[in-house]
Structure formats: C-alpha cells, structure tokens
C-alpha positions, 0 to 999 in steps of 0.5 A, spaced: 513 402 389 511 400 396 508 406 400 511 408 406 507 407 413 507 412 417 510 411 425 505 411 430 507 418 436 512 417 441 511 416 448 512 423 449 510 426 442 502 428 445 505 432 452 511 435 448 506 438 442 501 440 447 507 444 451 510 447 445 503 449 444 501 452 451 508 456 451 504 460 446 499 462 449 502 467 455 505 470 448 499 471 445 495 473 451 500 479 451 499 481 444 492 483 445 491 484 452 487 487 454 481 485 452 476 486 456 476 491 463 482 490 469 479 490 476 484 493 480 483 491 487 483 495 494 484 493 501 480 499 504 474 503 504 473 509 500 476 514 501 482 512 503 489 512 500 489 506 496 482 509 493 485 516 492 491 514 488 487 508 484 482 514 481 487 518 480 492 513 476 485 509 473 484 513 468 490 515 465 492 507 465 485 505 462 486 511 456 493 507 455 491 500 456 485 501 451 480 498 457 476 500 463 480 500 470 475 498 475 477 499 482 474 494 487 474 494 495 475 488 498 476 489 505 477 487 512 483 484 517 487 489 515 488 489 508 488 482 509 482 479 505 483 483 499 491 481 499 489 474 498 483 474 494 488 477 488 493 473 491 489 466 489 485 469 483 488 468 475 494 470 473 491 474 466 493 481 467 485 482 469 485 482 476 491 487 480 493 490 487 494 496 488 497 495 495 499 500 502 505 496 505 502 494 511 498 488 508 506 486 505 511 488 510 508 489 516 502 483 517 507 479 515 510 480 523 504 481 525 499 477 524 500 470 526 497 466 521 497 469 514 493 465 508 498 469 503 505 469 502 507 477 500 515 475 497 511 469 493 504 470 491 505 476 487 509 478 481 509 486 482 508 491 477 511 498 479 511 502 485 507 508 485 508 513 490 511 514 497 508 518 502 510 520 509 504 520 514 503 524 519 502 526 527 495 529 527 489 531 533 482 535 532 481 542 532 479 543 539 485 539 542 489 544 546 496 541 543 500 546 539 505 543 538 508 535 537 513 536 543 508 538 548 502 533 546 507 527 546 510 530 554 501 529 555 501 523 553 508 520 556 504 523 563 499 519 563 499 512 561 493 509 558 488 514 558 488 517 552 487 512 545 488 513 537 486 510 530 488 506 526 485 505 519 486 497 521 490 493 525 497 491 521 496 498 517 502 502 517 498 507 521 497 502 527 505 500 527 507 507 525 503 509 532 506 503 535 513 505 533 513 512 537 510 509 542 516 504 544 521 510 540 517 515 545 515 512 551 508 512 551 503 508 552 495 509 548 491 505 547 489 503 540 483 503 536 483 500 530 477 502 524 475 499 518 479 503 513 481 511 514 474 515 512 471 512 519 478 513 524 478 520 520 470 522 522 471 519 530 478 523 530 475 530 528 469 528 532 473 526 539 472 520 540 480 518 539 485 523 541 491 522 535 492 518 530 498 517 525 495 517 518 497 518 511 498 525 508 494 522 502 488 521 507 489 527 511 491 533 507 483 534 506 482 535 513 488 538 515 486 544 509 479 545 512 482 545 519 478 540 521 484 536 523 491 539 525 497 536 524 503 536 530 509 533 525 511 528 519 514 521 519 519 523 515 526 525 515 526 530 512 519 536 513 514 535 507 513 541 502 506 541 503 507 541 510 513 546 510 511 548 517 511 542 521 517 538 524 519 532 523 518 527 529 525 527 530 525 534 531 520 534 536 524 529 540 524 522 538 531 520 535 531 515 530 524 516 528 522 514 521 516 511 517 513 512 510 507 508 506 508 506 500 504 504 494 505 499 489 500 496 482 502 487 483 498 482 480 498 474 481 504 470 481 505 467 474 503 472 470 506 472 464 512 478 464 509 480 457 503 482 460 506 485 467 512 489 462 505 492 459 502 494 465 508 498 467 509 501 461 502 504 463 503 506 469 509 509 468 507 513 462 500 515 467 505 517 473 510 521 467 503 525 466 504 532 469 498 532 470 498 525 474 503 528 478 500 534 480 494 531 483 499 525 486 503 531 489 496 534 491 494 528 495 502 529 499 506 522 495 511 523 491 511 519 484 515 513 484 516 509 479 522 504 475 522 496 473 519 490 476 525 487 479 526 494 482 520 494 486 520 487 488 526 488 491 524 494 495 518 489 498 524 485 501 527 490 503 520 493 507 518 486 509 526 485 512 526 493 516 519 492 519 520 485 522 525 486 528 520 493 529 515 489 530 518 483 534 520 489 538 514 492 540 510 486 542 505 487 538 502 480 535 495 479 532 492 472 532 
C-alpha cells in the first residue's frame, strides 16, 4: 500500500490561514476586555466640564467594567492636541475620548488645518450629556439684566473683552455667534481651559464670557459670578429665573455643549458595544444622574450609530456659522 504524499500549500493558503486567525483576535479581545486600566482622555484642565463629567461617570463605569478609568488631560490648541492623540492611539478599547463639541463640530470650520478627521478618525461610543451654556459677568458688574448689558456692549465697540476656555471651544464660537446675531463687537480673550477664564472673570480682568453651566454653576451659587441669560431655548430648571438670549432680545439665538465617550477608528463593535452598555448603565444611575443634573447637563444617552450621526448633524449646523463670522484660526 503506497502511502499518499501530501500536497505542499497553496499560493494563498498562509495569508488565508493567517486571516482567518486575526478575525479572531478582535473577538477575543472583547471577551475579556478589559484587561487592565482605560485611560480616558480630556482636552481641558481640571476643573472644567469635560473633567467634571469624566469624575462623575468614572467610577460608576469602572465598577461595571471591572477595571480603573484614568482620566488624563491632554491639553492645548483647543482641544486639538488631546483630539488627535487619541485620534492616532490603538483601537483596543484602552484609550478613550470624552470629548465637548467644539474640537468635533466647531475646529473643523475654524482651524485651517487640522491633523485629524472628527467624522473618520473616531468611532463614537455614546453621547453623555447636553448642557446649555450661559451669559455671565462678576458680582461687581453693574449689569442686571441681559438686555441692558448687551445695549452696553452694543454701545461701545471693541472696548470691553470676553473668555474663552480656548479658541474653537463652543464658549468662544457660541460668543462669536451672539456677537454677529447681536451686533456687537468685543474683543476676545482665549484661555487655556475654563478654570483660568473663570478666575480672570471673577477677578475683572474680562468683562463676560459665555460658558458652560457645568463649569459655571459653582461660581454662580457662590455669587461670585451672576448669570445674565441661557443659550437654550428654552430657560434652564436650574436657572428658572434667568431669560433665554432670545428673550433678551436676540431672535434666533441657540448654542448648547455636549459631551460624548469615542474611541479610535477601528476599534472592534464588541468592544465599543461594551463600553456603551457601561456608560448607559452608569448614566441609568440615579445617583449618576443626579449629580449630571447638579452639574446643569441633562443625561444623554442611545447607540453608537445615534451619536455618530448626531456628530454629522453638529459638524454640518456649526459650518455656515462659522463661515459666516469670519472667524479663522491658522
């Protein structure tokens, strides 16, 4: 009995074999991920918006997830430097974003070169909260009341200044939107994050600014700050008191900030399933959503797909307002 030889490989039986093989890794990867801590990246100081919403859903995620949430801040150029260092880091699941809409809707208008794609360099994950922002001097500015502090500024071209928490932030296009809506012109001052705006504003070394109610509540319920009106349409409940812009006289007016987790391109859907399934538990929390409300945002949340296209929707609604300011950063 003649023993039968065996036929060497096909051409195309190694990369065949070998990419039968890598289709399993993302699959096991989400099995037992995660395995070891998730950074999760912002693009602001501490003490901003970004920072303050990242510690209160951390810990709930990281009970869930069975692994520690780090948060890191990456900051500078608007957002932009901590936008693209996770834009370019492995899709595992171990580094995330939790991004504002500024470096995703607005820098993409603004800034004339970006080293990042917002619609292709992410996967998104789940959005977490919406939060209207707010028109707000010091406690020794004499204005009382929106309406009247915006006949001031209208008055006076050029002489009085505002903050921002940097340039291509919501805080510094939602300002630049009332100023063209408004007709007023102020000259704008761009910080490195919101903590430092905050702390020249209470101190007079600018005039207004339009910011977050995540970063502004606590300087507003110390009477340090004073609130002139919302960016909503409608008031907030935390501010019940407090017209809108558009009932202080400037039609049209609209901005909100919103937050959301992203991971790079590419990350496997298990994983990222993973991850939204976390944050939705964690946003699910009463207690989660109580401190989220506390903070002036309303918890947010739905599928991948859901926040990926409200992203498109942003980035497409912030161009032409952009376009139509002028407003360019090189």
């Amino acid at each position: 009995m003649k023993t039968r030889k065996h036929s060497k490989p096909g051409r195309f039986a190694g990369p065949l074999i070998a990419a039968a093989l890598a289709g399993t890794v993302p699959a096991a990867m989400a099995q037992t991920y995660p395995v070891k801590p998730i950074t999760v990246v912002i693009q602001y100081p501490v003490g901003g918006p970004s920072d303050l919403l990242a510690r209160v859903i951390a810990p709930r995620m990281q009970a869930i997830l069975g692994q520690p949430l780090i948060i890191e801040a990456r900051v500078g150029a608007g957002g932009n430097i901590g936008t693209d260092m996770v834009a370019k880091a492995r899709p595992d699941g171990y580094t995330l974003l939790l991004s504002s809409s500024g470096p995703l809707a607005i820098s993409p208008w603004l800034y004339a070169k970006l080293p990042y794609s917002p619609l292709k360099d992410f996967t998104p994950v789940v959005q977490i909260a919406a939060v209207p922002l707010v028109l707000e001097v010091n406690d020794a500015n004499p204005a009382r009341n929106a309406a009247a502090f915006l006949k001031t500024l209208k008055a006076s071209p050029g002489k009085y200044s505002f903050g921002s928490s940097g340039n291509g932030t919501p805080q510094h296009l939602s300002s630049v939107l009332l100023g063209s809506l408004a007709g007023i012109t102020a000259t704008h001052v761009p910080y490195k994050g919101q903590a430092p705006m905050a702390n020249d504003l209470m101190g007079g070394q600018i005039d207004f600014a339009i910011d977050s109610m995540v970063s502004a509540m606590p300087n507003l319920a110390t009477g340090r700050l004073r609130a002139l009106a919302v960016t909503g349409r409608q008031r907030s409940p935390l501010l019940p008191e407090v017209p809108t812009l558009e009932e202080a006289g400037v039609p049209g007016y609209e901005a909100l900030a919103w937050y959301g987790l992203l991971a790079p391109a590419g990350t496997p859907r298990a994983i990222v399933d993973k991850l939204n399934e976390a944050a939705r538990k964690a946003l699910d929390t009463p207690a989660v959503r109580e401190q989220v409300a506390k903070l002036g945002s309303t918890p947010v949340h739905g599928t991948p797909e859901q926040f990926g296209a409200f992203i498109k929707t942003e980035h497409d609604k912030w161009g032409p307002i952009v376009k139509s300011t002028g407003a360019i950063v090189d």
